[in-house]
N, C-alpha and C positions, 0 to 999 in steps of 0.2 A: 504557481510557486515552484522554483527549484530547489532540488537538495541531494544527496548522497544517499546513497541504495549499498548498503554492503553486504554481498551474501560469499560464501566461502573464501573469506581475505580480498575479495575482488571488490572494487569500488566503483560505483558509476553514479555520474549524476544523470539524476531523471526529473522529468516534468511532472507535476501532478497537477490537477484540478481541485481545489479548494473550496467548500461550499460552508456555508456559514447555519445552523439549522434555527440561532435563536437564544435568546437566554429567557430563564425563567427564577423565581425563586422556591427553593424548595421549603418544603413543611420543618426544616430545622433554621430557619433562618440563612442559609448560605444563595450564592447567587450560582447560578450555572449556565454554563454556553456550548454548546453541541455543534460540531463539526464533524465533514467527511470529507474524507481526501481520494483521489482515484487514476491512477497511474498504470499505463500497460508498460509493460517490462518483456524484453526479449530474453527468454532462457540461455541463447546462444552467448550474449555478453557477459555474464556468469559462469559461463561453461558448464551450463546444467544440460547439456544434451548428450553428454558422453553415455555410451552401449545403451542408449533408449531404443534406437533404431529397431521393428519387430520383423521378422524374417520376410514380411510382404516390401518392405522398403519404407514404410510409412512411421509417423510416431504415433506411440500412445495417448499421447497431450500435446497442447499446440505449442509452435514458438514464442507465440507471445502468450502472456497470462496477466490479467487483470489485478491489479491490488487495489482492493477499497478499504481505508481504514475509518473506523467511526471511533471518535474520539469524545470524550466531555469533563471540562474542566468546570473546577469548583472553587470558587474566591470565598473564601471563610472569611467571618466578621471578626 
C-alpha cells in the first residue's frame, strides 16, 4: 500500500506493508478486524538529521527507522 508520511510540514510518500490479522466478534456484539502496517522511513527525507551528528562522526539512531502501526477497527451493529 502507498500513501503520505508527513512529518514537520514535509511530505513524502512511502510504501508500507499491509498484513491483515483477522476478524473476530467481540462479547458486545460488534465485529472487528486487526491490522499492521510496516514502513521503513529515511530520517534524512524529513530533515530529521539536523545537529544529531556526536563528536565521533557517527549518529545516535540510524537513518532509517521502522514504523509499525497496529491498527483495529470496529463495525458496530
Amino acid at each position: 500500500m502507498t500513501g503520505d508520511l508527513t512529518i514537520k510540514a514535509i511530505t513524502r510518500q512511502i510504501d508500507r506493508v499491509v498484513r491483515f490479522g483477522g476478524i473476530i466478534n467481540d462479547p458486545w456484539g460488534n465485529t472487528r478486524a486487526a491490522f499492521q502496517a510496516i514502513a521503513k522511513v529515511n530520517r534524512k527525507d524529513f530533515n530529521l538529521l539536523a545537529d544529531l551528528e556526536c563528536d565521533t562522526g557517527g549518529l545516535p539512531v540510524a537513518r532509517d527507522v521502522v514504523l509499525k502501526i497496529a491498527t483495529e477497527t470496529i463495525f458496530k451493529k
